[in-house]
N, C-alpha and C positions, 0 to 999 in steps of 0.2 A: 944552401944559402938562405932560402925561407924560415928554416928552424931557428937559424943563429941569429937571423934577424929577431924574431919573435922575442928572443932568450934576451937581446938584449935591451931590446924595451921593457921587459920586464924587468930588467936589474934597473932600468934608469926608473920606472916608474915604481918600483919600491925603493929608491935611492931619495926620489923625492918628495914621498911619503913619510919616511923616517926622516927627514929633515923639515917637511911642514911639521910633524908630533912634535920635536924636540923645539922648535922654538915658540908652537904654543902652549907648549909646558913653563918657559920663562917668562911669558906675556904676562900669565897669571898670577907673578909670584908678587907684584907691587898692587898693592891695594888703591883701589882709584880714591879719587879726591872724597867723593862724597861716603866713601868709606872710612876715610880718616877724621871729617868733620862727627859721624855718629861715633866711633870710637872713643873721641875728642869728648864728645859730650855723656858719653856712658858715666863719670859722674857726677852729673849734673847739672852740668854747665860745661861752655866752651871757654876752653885756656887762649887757644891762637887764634889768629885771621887767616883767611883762606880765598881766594877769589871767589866771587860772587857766583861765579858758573858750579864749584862744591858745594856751595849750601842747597842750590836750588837742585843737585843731586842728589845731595843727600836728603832735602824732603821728598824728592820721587823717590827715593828706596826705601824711606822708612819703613819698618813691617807695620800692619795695621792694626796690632794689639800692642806696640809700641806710643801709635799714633794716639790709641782710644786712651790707654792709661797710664799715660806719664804726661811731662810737661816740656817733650821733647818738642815736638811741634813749635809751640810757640818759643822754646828757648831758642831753638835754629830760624827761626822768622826773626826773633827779635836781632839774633846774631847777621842777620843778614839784612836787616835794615839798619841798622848802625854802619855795617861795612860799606853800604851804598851810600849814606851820609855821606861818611871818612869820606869819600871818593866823588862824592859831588862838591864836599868843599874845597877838598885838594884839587879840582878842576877849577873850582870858581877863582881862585885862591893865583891862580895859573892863567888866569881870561885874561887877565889887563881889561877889563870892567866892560868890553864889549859883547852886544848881543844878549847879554842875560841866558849865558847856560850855553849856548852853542845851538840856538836853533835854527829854523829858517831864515836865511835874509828876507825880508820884505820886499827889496829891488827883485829878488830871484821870482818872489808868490807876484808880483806885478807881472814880470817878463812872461810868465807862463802864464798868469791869465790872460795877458795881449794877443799871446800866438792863440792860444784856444779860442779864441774873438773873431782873433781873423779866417783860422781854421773854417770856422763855424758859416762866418760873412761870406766867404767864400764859396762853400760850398753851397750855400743856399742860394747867393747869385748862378752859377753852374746849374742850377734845376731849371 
């Protein structure tokens, strides 16, 4: 009963084995985002838009002799501050004219400086 036990872990852990390899053999086959923005721009320029999370990928992978002698760098910055525009106007655009951008309330930066006040009052009275 020892042996058959053994035999059969060993089929289930080569059974899970050949089924981890097989599926990260297909993991690999779709090129990630910031693969398709360099691609994209292999001649010279970029055609499409892409979310802002592929360009800032595709500047971490650029190879560094791509970086040093071409004009990719700055074409993929530039492609990537345009798209950040596009998407801050189409927010503002989207605001109904409150807060200016979507940032902190004020009543909020009050509220937390009053508890840190008190926090603070507190604890120095308690000494």
């Amino acid at each position: 009963m020892g042996q058959g036990c053994c035999r059969l872990l060993f089929f289930v852990a080569m059974a899970v084995g050949v089924v981890a390899l097989a599926s990260t053999g297909t993991a690999g086959a779709t090129p990630s985002c910031g693969s398709r923005v360099l691609s994209d721009w292999s001649d010279g320029r970029i055609d499409n838009t892409y979310p802002v999370s592929c360009y800032r990928q595709a500047l971490a992978k650029l190879p560094e002799d791509v970086r040093v002698y071409s004009s990719a760098q700055t074409d993929i910055t530039r492609a990537l501050q345009a798209r950040l525009q596009a998407a801050s106007a189409k927010s503002s655009d989207h605001g109904g004219g409150g807060g200016g951008g979507g940032g902190v309330s004020p009543v909020l930066v009050v509220a937390i400086t009053a508890g840190v006040l008190a926090a603070g009052s507190a604890a120095a009275a308690l000494r």
